[in-house]
PQR file with spaces between the fields and no chain letter, atoms N, CA, C, O and H, PARSE charges and radii, in Angstrom:
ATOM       1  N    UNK     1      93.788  159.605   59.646 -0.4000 1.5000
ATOM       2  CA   UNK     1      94.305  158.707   60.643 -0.0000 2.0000
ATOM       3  C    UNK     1      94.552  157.352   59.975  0.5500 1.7000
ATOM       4  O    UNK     1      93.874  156.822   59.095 -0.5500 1.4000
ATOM       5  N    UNK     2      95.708  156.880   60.598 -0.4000 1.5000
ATOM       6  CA   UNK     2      96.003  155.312   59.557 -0.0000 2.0000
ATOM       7  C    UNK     2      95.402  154.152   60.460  0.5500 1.7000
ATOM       8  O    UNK     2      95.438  154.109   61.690 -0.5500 1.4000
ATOM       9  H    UNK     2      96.259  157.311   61.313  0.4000 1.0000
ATOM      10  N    UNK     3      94.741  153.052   59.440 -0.4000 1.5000
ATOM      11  CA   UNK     3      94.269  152.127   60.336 -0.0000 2.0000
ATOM      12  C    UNK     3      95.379  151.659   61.615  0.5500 1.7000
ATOM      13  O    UNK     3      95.008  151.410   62.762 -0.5500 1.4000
ATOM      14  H    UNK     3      94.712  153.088   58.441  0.4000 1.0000
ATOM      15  N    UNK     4      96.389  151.621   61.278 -0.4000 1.5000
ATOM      16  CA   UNK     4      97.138  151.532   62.470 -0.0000 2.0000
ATOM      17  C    UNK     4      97.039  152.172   63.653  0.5500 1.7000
ATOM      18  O    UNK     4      96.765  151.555   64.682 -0.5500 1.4000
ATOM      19  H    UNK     4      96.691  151.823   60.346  0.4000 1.0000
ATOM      20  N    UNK     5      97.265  153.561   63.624 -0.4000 1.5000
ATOM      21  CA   UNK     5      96.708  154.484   64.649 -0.0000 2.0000
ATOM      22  C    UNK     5      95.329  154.432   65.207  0.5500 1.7000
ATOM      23  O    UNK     5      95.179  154.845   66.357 -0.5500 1.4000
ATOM      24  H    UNK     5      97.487  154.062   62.788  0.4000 1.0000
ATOM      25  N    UNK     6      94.222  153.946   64.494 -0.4000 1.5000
ATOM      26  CA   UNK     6      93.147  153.733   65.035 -0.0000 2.0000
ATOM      27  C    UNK     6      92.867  152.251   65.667  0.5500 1.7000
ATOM      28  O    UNK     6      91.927  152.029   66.430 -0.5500 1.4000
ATOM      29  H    UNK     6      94.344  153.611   63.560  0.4000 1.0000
ATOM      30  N    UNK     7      93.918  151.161   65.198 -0.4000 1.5000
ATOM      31  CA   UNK     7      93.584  150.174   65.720 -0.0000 2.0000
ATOM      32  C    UNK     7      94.236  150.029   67.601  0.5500 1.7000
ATOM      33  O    UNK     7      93.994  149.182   68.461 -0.5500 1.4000
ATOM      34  H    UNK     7      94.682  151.342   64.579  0.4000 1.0000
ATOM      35  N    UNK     8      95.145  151.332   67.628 -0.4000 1.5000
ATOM      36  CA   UNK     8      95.467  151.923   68.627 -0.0000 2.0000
ATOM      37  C    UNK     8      94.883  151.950   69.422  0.5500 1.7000
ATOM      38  O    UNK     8      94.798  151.288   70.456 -0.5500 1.4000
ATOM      39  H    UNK     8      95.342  152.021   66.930  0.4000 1.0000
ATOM      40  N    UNK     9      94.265  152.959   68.911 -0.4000 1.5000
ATOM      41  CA   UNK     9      93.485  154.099   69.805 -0.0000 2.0000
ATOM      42  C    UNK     9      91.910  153.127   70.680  0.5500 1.7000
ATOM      43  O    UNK     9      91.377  152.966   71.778 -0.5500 1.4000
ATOM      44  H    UNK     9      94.333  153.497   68.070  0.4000 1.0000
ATOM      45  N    UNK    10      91.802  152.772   69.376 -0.4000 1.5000
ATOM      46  CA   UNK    10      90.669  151.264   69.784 -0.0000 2.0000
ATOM      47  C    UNK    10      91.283  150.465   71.264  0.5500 1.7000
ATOM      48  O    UNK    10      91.018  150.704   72.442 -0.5500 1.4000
ATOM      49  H    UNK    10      92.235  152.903   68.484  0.4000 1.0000
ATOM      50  N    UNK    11      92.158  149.483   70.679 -0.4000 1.5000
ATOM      51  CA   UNK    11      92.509  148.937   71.783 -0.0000 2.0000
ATOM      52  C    UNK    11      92.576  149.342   72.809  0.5500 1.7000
ATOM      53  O    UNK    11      92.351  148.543   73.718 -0.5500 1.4000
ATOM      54  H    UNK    11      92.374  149.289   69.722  0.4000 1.0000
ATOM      55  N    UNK    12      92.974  151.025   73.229 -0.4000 1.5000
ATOM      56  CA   UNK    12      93.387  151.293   74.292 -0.0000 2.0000
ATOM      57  C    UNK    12      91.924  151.722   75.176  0.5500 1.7000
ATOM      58  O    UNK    12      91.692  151.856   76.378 -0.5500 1.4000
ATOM      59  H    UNK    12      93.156  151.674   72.490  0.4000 1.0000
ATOM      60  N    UNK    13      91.124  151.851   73.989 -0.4000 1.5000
ATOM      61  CA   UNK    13      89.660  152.553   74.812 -0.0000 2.0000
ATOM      62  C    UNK    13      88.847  151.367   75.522  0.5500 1.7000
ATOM      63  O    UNK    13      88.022  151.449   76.432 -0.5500 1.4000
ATOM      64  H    UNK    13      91.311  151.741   73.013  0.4000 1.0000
ATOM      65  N    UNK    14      89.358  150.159   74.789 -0.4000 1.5000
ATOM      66  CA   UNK    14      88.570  148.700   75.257 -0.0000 2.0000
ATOM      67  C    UNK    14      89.554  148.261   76.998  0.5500 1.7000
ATOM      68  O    UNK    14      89.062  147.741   77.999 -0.5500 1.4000
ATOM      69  H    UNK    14      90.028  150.092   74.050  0.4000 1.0000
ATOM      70  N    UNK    15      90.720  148.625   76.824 -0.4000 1.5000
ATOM      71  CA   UNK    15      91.188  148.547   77.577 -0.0000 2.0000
ATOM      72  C    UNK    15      91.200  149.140   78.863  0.5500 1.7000
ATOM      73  O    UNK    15      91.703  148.627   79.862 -0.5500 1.4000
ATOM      74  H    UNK    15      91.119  149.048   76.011  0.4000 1.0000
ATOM      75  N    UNK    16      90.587  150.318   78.804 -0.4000 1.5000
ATOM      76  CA   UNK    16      90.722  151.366   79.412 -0.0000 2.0000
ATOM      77  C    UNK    16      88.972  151.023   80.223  0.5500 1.7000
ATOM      78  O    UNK    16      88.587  151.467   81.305 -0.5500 1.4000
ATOM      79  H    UNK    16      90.178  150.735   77.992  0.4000 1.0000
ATOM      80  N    UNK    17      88.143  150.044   79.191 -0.4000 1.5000
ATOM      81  CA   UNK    17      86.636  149.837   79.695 -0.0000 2.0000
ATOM      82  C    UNK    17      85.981  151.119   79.081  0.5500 1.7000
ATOM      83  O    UNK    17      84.809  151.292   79.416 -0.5500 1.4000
ATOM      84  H    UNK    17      88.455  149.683   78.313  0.4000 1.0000
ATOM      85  N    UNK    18      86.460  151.926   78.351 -0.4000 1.5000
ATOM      86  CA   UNK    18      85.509  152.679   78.262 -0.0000 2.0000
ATOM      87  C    UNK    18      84.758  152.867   76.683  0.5500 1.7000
ATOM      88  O    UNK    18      84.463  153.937   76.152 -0.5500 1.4000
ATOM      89  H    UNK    18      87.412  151.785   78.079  0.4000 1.0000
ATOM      90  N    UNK    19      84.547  151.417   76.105 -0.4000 1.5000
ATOM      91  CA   UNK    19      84.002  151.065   74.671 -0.0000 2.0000
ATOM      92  C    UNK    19      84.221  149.426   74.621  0.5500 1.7000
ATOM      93  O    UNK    19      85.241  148.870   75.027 -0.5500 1.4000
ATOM      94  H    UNK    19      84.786  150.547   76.537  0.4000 1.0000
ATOM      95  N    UNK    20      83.057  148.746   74.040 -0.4000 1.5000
ATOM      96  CA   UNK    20      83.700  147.534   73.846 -0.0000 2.0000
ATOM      97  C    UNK    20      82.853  147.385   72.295  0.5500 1.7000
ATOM      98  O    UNK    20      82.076  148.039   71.599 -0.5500 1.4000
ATOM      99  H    UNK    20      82.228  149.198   73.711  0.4000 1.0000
ATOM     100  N    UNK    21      83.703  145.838   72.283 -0.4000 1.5000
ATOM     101  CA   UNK    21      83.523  145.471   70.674 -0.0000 2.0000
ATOM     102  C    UNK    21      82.114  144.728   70.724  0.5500 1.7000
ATOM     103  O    UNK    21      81.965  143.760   71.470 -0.5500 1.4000
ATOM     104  H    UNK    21      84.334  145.307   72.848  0.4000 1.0000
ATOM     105  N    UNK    22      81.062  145.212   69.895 -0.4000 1.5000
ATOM     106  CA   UNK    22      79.678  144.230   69.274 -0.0000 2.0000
ATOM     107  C    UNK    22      80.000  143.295   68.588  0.5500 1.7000
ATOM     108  O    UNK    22      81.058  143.296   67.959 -0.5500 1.4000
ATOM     109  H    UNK    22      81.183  145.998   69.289  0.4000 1.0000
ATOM     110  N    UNK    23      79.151  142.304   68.571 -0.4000 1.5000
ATOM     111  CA   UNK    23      79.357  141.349   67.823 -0.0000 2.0000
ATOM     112  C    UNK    23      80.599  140.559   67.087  0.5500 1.7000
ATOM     113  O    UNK    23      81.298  139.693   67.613 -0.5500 1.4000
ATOM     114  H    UNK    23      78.291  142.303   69.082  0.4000 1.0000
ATOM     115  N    UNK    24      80.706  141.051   65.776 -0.4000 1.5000
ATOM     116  CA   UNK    24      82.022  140.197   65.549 -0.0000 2.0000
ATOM     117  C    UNK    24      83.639  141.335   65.537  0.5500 1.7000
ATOM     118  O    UNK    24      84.787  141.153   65.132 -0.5500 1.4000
ATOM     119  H    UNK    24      80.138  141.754   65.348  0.4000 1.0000
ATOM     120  N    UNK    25      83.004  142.359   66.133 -0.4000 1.5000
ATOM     121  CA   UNK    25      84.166  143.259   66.178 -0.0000 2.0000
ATOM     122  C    UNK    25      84.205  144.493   65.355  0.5500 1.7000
ATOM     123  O    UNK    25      85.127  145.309   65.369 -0.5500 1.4000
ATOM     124  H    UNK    25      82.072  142.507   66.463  0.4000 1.0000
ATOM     125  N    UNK    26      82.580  144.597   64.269 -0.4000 1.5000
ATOM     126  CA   UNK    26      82.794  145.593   63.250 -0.0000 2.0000
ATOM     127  C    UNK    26      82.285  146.511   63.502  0.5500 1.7000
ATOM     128  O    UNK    26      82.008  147.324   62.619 -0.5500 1.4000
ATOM     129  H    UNK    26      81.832  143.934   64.257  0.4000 1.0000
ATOM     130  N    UNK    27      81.819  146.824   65.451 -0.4000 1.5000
ATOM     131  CA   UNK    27      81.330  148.174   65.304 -0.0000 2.0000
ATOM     132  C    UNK    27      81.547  148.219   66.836  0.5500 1.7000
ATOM     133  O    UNK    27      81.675  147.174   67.474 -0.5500 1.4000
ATOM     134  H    UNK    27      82.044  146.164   66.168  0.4000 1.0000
ATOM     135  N    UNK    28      81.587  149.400   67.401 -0.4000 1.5000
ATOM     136  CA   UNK    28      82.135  149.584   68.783 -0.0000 2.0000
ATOM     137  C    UNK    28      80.855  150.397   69.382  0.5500 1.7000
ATOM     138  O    UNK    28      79.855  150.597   68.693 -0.5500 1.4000
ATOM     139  H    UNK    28      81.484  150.249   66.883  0.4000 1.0000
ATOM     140  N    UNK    29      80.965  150.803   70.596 -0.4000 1.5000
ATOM     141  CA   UNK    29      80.100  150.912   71.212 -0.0000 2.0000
ATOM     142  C    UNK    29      80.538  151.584   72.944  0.5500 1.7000
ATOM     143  O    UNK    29      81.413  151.022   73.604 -0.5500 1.4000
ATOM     144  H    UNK    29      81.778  150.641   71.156  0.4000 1.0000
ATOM     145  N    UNK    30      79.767  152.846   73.494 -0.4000 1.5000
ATOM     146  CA   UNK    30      80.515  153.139   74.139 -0.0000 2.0000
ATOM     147  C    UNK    30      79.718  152.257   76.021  0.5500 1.7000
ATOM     148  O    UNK    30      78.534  151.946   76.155 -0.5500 1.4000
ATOM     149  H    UNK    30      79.057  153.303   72.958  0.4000 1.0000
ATOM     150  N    UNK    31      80.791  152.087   77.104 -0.4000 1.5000
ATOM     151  CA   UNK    31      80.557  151.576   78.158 -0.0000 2.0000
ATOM     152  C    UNK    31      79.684  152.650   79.089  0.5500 1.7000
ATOM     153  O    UNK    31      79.843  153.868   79.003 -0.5500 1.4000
ATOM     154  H    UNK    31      81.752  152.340   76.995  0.4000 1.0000
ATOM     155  N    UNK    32      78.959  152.158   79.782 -0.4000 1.5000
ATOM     156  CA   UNK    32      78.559  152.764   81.157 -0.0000 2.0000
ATOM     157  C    UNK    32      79.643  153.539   81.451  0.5500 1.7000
ATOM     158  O    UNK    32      79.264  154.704   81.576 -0.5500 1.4000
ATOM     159  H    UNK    32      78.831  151.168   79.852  0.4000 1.0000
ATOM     160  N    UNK    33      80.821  153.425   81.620 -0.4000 1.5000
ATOM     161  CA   UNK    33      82.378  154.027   82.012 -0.0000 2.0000
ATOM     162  C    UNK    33      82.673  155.352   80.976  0.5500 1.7000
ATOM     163  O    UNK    33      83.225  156.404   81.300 -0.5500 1.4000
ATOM     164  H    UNK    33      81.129  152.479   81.519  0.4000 1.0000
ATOM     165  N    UNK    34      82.238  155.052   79.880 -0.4000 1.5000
ATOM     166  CA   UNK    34      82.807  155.528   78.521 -0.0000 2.0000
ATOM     167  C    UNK    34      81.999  156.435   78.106  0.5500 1.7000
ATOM     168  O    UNK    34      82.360  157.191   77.205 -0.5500 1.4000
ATOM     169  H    UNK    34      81.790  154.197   79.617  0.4000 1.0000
ATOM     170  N    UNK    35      80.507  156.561   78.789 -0.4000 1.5000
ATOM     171  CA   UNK    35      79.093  157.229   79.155 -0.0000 2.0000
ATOM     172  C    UNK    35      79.345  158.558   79.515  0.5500 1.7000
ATOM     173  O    UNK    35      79.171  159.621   78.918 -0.5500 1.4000
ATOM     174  H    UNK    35      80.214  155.946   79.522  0.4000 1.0000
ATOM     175  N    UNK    36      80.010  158.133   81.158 -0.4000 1.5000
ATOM     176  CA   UNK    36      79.988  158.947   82.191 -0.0000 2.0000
ATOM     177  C    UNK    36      81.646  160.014   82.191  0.5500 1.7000
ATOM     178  O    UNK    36      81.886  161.144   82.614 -0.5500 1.4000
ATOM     179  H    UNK    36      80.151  157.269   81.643  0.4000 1.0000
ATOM     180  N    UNK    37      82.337  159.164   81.630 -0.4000 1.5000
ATOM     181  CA   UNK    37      83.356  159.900   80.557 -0.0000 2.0000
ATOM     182  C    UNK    37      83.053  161.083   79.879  0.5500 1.7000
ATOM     183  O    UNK    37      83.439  162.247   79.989 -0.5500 1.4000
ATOM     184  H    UNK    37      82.142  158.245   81.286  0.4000 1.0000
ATOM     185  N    UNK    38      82.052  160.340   78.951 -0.4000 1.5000
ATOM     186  CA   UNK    38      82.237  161.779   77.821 -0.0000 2.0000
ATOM     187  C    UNK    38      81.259  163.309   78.685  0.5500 1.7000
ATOM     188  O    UNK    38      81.508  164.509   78.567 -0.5500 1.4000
ATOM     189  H    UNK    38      81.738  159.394   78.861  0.4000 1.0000
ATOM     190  N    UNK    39      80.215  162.668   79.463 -0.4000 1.5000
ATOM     191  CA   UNK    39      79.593  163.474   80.484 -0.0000 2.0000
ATOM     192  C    UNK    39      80.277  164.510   81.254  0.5500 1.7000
ATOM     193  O    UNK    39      79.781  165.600   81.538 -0.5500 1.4000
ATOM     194  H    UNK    39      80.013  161.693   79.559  0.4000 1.0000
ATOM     195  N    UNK    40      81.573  164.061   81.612 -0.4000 1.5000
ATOM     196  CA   UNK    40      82.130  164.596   82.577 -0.0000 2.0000
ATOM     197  C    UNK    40      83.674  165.609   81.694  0.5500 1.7000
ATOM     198  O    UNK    40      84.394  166.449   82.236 -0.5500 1.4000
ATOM     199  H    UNK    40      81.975  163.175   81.382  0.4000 1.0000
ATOM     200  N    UNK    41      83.728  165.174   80.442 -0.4000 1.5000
ATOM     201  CA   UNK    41      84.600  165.764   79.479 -0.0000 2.0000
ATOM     202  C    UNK    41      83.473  167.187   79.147  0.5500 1.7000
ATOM     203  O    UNK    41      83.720  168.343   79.492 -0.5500 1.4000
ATOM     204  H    UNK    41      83.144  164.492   80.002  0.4000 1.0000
ATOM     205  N    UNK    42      82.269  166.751   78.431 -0.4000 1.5000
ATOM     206  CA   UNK    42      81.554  167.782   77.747 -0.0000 2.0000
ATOM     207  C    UNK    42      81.118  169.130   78.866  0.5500 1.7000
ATOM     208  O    UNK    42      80.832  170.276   78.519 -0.5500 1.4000
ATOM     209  H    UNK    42      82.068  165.812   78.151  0.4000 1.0000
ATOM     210  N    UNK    43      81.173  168.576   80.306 -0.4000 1.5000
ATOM     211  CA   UNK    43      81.476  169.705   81.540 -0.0000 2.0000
ATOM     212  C    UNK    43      82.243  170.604   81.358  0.5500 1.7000
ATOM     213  O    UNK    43      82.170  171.819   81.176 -0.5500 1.4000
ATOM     214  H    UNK    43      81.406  167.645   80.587  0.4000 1.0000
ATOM     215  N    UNK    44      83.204  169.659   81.448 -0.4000 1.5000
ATOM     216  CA   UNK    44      84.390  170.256   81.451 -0.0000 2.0000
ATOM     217  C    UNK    44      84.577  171.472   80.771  0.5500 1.7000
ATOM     218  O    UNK    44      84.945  172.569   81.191 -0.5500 1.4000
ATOM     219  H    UNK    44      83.264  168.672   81.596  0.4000 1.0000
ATOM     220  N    UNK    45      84.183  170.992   79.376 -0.4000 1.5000
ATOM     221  CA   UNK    45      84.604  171.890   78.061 -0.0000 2.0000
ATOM     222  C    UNK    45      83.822  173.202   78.459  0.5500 1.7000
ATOM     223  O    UNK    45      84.106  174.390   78.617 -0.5500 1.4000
ATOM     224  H    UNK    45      83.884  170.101   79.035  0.4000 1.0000
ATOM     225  N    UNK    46      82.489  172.256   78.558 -0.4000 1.5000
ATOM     226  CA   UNK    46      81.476  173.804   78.616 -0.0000 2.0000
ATOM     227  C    UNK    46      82.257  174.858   79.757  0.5500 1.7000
ATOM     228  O    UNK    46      82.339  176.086   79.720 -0.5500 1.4000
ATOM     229  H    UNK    46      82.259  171.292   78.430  0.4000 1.0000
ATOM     230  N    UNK    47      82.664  174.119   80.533 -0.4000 1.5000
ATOM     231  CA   UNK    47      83.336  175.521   82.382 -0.0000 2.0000
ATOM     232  C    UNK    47      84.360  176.090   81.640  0.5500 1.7000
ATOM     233  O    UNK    47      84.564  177.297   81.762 -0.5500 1.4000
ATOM     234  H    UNK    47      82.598  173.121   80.563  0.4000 1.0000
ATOM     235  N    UNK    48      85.089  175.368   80.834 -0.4000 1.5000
ATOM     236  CA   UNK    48      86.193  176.094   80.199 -0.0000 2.0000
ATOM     237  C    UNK    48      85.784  177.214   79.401  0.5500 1.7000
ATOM     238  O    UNK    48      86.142  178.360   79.675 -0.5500 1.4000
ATOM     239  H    UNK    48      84.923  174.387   80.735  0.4000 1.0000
ATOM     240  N    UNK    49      85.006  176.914   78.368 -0.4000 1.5000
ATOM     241  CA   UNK    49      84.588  178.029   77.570 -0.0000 2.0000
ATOM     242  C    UNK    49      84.042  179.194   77.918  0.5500 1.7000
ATOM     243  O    UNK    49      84.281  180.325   77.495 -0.5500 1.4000
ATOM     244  H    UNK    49      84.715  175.984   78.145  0.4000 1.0000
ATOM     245  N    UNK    50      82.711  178.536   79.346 -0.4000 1.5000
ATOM     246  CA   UNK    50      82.591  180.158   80.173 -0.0000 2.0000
ATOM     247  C    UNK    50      83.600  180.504   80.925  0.5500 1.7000
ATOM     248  O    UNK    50      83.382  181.570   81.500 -0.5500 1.4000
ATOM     249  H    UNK    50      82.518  177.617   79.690  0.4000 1.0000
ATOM     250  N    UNK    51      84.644  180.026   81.163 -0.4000 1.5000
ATOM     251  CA   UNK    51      85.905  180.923   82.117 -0.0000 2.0000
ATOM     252  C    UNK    51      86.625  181.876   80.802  0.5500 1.7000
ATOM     253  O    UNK    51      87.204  182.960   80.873 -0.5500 1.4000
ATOM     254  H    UNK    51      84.821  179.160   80.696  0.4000 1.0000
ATOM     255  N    UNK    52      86.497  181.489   80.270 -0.4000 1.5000
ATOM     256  CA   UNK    52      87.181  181.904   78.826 -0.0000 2.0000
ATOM     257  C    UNK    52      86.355  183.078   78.115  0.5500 1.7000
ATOM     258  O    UNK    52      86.917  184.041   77.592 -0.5500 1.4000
ATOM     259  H    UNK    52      86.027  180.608   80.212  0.4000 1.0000
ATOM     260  N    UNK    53      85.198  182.933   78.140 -0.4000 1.5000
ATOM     261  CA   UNK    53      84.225  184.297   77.468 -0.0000 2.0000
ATOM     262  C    UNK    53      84.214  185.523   78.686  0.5500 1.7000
ATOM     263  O    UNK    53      84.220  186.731   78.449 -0.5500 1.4000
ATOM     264  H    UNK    53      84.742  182.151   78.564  0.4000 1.0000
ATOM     265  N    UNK    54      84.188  184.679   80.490 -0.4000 1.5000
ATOM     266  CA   UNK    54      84.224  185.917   81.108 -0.0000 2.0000
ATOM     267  C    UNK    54      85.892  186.502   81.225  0.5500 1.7000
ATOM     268  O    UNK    54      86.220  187.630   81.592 -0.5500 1.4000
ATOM     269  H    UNK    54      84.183  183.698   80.682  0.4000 1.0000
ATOM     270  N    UNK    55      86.482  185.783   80.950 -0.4000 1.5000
ATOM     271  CA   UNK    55      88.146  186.430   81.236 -0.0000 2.0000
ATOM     272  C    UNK    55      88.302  187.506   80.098  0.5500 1.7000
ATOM     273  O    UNK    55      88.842  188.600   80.265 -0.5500 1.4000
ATOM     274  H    UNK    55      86.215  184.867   80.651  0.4000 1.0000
ATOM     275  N    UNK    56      87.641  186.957   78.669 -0.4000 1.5000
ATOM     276  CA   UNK    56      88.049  188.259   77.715 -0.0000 2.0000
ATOM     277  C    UNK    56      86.843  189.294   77.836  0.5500 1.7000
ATOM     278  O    UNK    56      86.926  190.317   77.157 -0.5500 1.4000
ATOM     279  H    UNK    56      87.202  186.069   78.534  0.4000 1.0000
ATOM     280  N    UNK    57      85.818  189.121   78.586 -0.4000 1.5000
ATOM     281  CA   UNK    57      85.193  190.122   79.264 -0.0000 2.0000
ATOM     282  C    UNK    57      85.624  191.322   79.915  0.5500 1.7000
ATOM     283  O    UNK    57      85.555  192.493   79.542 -0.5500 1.4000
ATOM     284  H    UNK    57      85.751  188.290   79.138  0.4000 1.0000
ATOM     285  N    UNK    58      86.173  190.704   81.170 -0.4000 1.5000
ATOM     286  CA   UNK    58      87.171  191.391   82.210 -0.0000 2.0000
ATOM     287  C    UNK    58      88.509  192.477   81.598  0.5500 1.7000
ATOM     288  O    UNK    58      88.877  193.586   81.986 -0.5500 1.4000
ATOM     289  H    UNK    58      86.229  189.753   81.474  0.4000 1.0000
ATOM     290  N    UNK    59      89.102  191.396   80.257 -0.4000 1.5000
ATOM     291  CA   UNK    59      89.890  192.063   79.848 -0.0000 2.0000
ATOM     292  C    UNK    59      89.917  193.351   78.761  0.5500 1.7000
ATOM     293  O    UNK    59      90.734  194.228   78.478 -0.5500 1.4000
ATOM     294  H    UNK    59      88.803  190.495   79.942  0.4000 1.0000
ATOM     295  N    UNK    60      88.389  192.923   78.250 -0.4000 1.5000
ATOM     296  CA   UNK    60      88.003  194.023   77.599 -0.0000 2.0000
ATOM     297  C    UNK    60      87.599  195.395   78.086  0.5500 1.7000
ATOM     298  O    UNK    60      87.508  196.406   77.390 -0.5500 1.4000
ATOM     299  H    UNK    60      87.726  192.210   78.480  0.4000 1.0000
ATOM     300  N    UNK    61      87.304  195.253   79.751 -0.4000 1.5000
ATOM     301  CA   UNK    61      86.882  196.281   80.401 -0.0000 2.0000
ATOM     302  C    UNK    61      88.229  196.871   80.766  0.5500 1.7000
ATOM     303  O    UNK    61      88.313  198.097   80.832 -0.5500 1.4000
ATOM     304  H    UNK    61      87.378  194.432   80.316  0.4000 1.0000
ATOM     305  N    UNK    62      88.993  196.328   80.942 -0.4000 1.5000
ATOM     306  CA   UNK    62      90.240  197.097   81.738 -0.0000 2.0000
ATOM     307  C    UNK    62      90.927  197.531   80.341  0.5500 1.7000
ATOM     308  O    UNK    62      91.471  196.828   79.490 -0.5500 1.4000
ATOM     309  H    UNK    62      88.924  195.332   80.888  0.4000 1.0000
ATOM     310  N    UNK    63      90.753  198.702   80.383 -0.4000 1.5000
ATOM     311  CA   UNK    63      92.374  199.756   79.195 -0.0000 2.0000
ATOM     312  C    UNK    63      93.622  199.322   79.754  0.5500 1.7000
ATOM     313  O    UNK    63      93.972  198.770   80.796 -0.5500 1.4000
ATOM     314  H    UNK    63      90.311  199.274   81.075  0.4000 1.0000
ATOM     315  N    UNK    64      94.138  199.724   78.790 -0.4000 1.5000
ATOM     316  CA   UNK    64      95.495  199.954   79.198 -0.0000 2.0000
ATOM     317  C    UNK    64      95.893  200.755   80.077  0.5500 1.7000
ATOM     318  O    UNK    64      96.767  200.533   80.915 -0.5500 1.4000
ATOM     319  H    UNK    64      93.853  200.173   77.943  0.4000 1.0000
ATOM     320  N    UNK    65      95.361  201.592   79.954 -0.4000 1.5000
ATOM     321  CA   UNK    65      95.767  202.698   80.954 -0.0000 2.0000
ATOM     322  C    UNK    65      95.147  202.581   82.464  0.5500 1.7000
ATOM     323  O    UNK    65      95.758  203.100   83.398 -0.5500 1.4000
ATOM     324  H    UNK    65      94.651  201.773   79.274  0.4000 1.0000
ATOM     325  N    UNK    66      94.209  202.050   82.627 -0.4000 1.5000
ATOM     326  CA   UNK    66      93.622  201.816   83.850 -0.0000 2.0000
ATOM     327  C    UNK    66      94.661  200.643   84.636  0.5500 1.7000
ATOM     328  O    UNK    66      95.134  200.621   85.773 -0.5500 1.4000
ATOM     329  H    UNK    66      93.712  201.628   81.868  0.4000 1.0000
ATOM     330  N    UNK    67      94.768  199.725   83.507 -0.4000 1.5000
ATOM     331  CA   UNK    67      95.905  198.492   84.256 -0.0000 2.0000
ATOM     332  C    UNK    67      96.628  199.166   84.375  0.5500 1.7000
ATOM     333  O    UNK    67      96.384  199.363   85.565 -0.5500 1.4000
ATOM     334  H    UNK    67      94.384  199.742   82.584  0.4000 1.0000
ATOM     335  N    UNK    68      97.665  199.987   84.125 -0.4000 1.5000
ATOM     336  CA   UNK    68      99.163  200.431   84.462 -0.0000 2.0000
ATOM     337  C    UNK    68      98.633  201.325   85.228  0.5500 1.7000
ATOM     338  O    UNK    68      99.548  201.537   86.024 -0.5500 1.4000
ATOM     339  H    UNK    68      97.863  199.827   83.158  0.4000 1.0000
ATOM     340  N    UNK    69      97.593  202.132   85.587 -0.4000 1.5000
ATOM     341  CA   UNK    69      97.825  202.998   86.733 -0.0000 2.0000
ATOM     342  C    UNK    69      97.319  201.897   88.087  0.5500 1.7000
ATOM     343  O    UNK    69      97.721  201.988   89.248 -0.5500 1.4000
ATOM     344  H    UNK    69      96.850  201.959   84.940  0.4000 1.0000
ATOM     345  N    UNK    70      96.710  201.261   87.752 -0.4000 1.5000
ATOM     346  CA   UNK    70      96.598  199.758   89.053 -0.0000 2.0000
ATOM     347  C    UNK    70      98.132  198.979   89.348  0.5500 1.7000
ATOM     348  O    UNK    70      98.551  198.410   90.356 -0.5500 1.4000
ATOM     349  H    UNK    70      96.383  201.188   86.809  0.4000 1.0000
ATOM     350  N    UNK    71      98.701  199.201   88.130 -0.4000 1.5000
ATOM     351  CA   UNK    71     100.278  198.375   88.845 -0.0000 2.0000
ATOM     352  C    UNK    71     100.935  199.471   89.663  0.5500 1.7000
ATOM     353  O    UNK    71     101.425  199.131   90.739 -0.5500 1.4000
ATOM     354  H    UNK    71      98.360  199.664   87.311  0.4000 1.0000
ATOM     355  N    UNK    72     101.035  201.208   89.158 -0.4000 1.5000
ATOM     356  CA   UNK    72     101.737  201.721   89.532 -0.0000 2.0000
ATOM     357  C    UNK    72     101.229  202.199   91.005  0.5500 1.7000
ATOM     358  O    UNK    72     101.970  202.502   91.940 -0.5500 1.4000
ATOM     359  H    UNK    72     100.637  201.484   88.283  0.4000 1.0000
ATOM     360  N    UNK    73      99.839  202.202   91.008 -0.4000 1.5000
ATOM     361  CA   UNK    73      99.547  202.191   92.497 -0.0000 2.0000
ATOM     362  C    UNK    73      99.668  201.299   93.506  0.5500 1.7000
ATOM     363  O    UNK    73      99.488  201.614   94.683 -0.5500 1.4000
ATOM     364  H    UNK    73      99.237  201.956   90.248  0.4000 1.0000
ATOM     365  N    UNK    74      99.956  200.221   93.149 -0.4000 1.5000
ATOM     366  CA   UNK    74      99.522  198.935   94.065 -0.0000 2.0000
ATOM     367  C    UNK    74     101.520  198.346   93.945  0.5500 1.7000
ATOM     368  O    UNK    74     101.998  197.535   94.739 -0.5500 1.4000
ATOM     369  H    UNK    74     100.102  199.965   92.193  0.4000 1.0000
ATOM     370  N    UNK    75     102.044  198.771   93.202 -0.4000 1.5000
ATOM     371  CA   UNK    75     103.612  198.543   92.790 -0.0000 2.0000
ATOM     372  C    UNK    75     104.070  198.409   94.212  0.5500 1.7000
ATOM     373  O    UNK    75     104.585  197.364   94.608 -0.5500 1.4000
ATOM     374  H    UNK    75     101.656  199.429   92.557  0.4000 1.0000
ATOM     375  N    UNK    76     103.875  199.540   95.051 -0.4000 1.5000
ATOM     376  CA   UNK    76     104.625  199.765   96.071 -0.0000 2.0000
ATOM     377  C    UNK    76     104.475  198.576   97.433  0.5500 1.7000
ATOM     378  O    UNK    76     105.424  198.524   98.215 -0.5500 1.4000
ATOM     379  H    UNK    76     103.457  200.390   94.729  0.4000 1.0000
ATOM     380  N    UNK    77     103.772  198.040   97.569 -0.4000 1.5000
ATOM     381  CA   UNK    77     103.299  197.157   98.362 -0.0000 2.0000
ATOM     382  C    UNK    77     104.259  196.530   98.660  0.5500 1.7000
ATOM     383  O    UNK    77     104.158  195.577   99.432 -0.5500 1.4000
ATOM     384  H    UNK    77     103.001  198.083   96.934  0.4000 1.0000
């Protein structure tokens, strides 16, 4: 990443409230805001990943052949 891009990305997180600058600016630090942020990201991730381990679950149980005789029965509807 080029200091440019990070002096970016910085600004926008101070802006945003969710990090501010210590002291004379040489080290950052995350907000109450910026806290409850990453809290609510690392949720996130985790629900994603179990929707994701039970879906290739599901999909591992169903053959091929079981799905296509479920379309061809249910086709007609």
């Amino acid at each position: 990443m080029s200091f440019q891009l990070l002096t970016k990305y910085l600004r926008l997180l101070q802006q945003s409230n969710l990090i501010k600058a210590g002291g004379d600016g040489s080290f950052y630090s995350a907000t109450d805001k910026g806290l409850e942020f990453l809290k609510h990201y690392y949720e996130l991730r985790h629900h994603s990943r179990m929707a994701d381990e039970k879906r290739k679950i599901v999909e591992s149980q169903l053959s091929v052949e079981s799905a296509e005789n479920f379309r061809l029965r249910f086709a007609s509807w």
